[in-house]
C-alpha atoms as one frame of an Amber mdcrd trajectory, in Angstrom:
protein
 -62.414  43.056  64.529 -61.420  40.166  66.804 -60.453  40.905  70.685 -56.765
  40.224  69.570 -56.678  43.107  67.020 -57.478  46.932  67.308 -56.296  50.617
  65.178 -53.267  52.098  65.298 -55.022  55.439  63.366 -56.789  53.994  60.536
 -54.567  50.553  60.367 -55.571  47.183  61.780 -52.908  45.612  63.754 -52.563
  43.418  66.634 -53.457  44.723  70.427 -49.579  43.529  71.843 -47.230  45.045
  69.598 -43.391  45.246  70.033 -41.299  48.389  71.669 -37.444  47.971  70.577
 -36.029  50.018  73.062 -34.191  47.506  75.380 -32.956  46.074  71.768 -29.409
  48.528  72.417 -26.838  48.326  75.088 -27.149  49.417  78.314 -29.080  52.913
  79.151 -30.464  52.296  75.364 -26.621  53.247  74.449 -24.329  51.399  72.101
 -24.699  47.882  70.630 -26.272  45.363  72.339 -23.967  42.670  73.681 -26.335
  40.001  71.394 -27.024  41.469  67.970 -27.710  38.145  66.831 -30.232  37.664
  69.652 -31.584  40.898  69.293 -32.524  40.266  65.709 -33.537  36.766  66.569
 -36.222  38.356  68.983 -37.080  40.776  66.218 -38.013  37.918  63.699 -39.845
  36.054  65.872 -42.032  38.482  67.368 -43.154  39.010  63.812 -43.336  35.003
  63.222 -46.072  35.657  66.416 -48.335  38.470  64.620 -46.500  41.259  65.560
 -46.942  43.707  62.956 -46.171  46.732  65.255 -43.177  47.968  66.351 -42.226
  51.029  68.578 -38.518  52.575  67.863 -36.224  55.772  67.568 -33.274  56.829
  66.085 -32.478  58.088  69.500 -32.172  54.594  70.798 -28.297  53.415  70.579
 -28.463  56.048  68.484 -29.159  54.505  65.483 -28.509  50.644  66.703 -31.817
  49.550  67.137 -33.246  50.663  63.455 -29.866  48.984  62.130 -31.277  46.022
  64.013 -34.547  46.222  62.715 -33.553  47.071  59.255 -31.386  44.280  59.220
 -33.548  41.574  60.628 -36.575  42.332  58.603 -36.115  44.599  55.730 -38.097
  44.119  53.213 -40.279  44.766  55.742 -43.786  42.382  55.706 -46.293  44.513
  53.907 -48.985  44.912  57.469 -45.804  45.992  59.227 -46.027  48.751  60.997
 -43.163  51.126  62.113 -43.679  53.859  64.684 -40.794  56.182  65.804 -40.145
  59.512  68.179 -38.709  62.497  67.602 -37.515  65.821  69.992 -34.536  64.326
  71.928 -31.003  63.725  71.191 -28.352  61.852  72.740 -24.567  63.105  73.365
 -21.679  61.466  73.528 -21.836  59.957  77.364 -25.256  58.684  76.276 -26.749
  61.601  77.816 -30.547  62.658  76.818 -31.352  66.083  75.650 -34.456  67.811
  74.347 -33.741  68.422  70.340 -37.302  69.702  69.432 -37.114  72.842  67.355
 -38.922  72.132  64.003 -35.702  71.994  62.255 -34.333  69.350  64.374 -37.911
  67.364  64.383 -37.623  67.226  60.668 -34.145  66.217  60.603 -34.661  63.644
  62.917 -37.783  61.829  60.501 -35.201  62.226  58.031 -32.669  60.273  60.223
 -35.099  57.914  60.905 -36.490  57.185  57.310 -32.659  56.513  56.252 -31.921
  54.046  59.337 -35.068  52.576  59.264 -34.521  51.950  55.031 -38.109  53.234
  54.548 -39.569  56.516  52.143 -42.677  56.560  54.571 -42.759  55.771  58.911
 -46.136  54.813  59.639 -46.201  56.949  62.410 -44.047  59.999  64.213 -44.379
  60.567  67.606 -43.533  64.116  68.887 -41.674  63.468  72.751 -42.705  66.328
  74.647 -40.770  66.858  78.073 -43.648  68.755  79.531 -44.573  65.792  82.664
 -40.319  65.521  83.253 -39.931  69.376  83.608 -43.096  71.143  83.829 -41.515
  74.465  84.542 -39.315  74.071  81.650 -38.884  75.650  78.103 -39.828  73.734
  75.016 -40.556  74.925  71.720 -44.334  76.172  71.047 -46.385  73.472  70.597
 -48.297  74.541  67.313 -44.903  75.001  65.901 -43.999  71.357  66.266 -47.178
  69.811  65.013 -47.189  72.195  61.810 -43.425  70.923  61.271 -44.717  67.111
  61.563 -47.646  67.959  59.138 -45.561  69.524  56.565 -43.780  66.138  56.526
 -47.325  63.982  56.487 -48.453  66.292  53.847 -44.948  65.698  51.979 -45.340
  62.143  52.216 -42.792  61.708  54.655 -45.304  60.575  57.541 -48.475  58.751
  57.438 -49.886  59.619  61.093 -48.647  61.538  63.589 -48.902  60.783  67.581
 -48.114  62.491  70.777 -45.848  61.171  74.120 -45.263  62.326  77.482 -47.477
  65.072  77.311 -50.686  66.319  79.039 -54.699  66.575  78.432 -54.325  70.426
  77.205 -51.836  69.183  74.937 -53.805  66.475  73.416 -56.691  68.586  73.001
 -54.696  71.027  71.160 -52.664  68.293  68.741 -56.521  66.728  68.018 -57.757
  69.937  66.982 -54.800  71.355  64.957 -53.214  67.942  62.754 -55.621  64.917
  64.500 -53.465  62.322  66.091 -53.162  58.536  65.275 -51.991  57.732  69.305
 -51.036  59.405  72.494 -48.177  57.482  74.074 -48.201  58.088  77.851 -46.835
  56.102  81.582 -49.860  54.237  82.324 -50.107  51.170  84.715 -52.275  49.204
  87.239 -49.754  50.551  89.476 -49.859  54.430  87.866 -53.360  55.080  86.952
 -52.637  58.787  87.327 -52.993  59.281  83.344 -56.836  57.908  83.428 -58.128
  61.386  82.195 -56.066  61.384  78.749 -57.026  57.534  78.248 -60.734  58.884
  79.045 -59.874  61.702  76.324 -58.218  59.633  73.802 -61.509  57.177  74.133
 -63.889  60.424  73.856 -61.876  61.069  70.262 -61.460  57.235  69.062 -57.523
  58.331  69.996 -55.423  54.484  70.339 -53.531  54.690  73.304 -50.144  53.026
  73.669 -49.023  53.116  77.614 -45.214  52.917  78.296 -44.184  51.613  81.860
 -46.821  49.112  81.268 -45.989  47.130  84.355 -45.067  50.351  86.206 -41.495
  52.262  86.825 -38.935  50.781  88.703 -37.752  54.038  89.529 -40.777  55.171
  91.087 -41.581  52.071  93.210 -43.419  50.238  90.447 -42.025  47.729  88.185
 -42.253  43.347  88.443 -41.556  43.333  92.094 -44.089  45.823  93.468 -46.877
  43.469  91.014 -45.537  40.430  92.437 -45.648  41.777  95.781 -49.773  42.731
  95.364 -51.904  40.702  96.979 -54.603  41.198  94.563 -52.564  41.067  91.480
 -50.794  37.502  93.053 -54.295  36.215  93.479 -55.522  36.654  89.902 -52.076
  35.307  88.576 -52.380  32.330  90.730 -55.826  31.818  89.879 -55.146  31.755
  86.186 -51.345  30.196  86.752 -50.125  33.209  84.427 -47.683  35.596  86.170
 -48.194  38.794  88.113 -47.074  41.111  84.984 -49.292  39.050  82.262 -52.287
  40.049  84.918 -51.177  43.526  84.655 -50.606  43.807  80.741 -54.348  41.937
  80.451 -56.022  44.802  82.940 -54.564  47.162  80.800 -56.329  45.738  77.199
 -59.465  45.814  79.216 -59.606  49.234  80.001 -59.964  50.696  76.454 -59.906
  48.656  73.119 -57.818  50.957  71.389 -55.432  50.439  74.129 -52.446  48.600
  72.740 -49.380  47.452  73.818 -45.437  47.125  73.228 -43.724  45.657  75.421
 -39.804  45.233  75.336 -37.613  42.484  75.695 -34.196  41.392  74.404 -35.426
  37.630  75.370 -37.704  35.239  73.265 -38.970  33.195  76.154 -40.240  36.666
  77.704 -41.221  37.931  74.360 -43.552  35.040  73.985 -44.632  35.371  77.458
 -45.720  38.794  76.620 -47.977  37.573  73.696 -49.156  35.210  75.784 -51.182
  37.898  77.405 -53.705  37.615  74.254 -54.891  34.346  75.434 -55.702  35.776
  79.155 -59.368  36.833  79.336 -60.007  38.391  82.702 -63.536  37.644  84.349
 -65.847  40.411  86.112 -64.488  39.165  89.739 -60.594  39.246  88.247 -61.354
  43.094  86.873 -62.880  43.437  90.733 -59.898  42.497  92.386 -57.746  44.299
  90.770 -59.805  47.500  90.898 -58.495  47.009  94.524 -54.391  47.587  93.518
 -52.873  50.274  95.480 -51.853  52.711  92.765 -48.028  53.451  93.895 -47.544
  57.407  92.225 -44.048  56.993  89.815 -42.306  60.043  88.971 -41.792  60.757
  85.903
């Protein structure tokens, strides 16, 4: 296994993978104004080895699996397709939990007919349990014995967990075993370090979103361009500040992989670019120095 590729569960595949959710229109709602670009992004970030891609039938809803389906079905054989399930979207392009067991199993089955598939490679259950911690979800061991009826059914290959906390990892690893955990993690947010400790304790791949940070929490490509430390590794390497950040985050765990998103090929291939950056012991140094700026979430 080479420093470029890790797991995703039991499969091989490439450390920088792709996320399709900036693939739909505005507030991941409606058609992109580009199809044609969109799927021109998809094809060539599997022309570049990505054989990864992060989706949901709750993006557009439905346009970005249209998208996929249409720019690379039949899908390469290594390709691997991860979704979400346990939201919804209504008709302003509003965002609502959708997570009894019922609706988690209707929404693979949404998934597998947009996506043109009989299997997803794996089903990530969206928990809303870090945006409203006093809230009500469904029970937990309800939703992952729904999900493994579907693996067992042949529906599912893996199944992961997002937006959730340690107890809740614990639990899903001890009740179904879990191919990833897909949680905000950053050089800027390092507040999820003890579920990347816990998914490393297990052999757990982790998949951070917010990669570079939230821009609604202070984080994003500005507040990294604006760090001292992180400008002074970019310049010393004449990469930018957000290829820095997306390298310090393959070097904390090496079943930490990525998916970026982009509707742009010149910033798609920027992003694999990032597999080429090896950061040095005075680089990792440095940047053990960031500021961590706390996003909400």
């Amino acid at each position: 296994m080479t420093a470029s590729m890790s797991y995703l569960g039991d499969k091989p595949v490439h450390r920088i993978g792709f996320g399709a959710m900036q693939l739909a229109g505005p507030g991941v709602f409606g058609p992109p104004a580009d199809p044609d670009g969109a799927r021109a992004v998809l094809r060539r970030a599997v022309e570049l080895g990505v054989d990864h891609i992060d989706t949901s039938q709750y993006y557009g809803p439905d346009v970005v699996n249209a998208l996929i389906r249409e720019a690379l079905h039949p899908y390469p054989e290594d390709l691997r397709l991860v979704t979400k399930v346990g939201a919804e979207r209504d008709a302003r392009g509003g965002w609502h939990q959708a997570a009894e067991p019922h609706q988690l199993k209707a929404q693979v089955e949404d998934n597998l007919r947009s996506l043109g598939v009989e299997r997803i490679d794996l089903v990530n259950l969206r928990r809303f349990e870090r945006d409203q911690p006093d809230g009500r979800e469904p029970a937990l061991e309800d939703q992952l014995a729904a999900l493994a009826e579907l693996r067992q059914a042949g529906a599912i290959d893996l199944i992961g967990v997002s937006n959730v906390t340690a107890d809740t990892v614990r639990t899903a690893i001890d009740m179904v075993g879990i191919g990833e955990v897909q949680n905000p993690f950053s050089i800027l947010d390092r507040s999820d370090s003890p579920v990347l400790e816990l998914c490393r304790q297990h052999g757990v791949s982790y998949v951070p979103f917010f990669p570079l940070g939230s821009a609604f929490g202070g984080g994003g490509p500005r507040a990294l361009a604006a760090d001292p430390q992180v400008g002074g590794v970019a310049t010393k390497h004449g990469v930018t500040p957000a290829q820095v950040a997306l390298a310090w985050l393959l070097a904390q765990y090496d079943r930490l992989l990525l998916i970026p998103g982009t509707s742009s090929v010149a910033h798609l291939e920027e992003n694999m670019a990032v597999l080429d950056l090896a950061l040095d012991a005075d680089d990792l140094e440095a940047l053990a120095a960031v500021e961590p700026v706390r996003v909400g979430h």
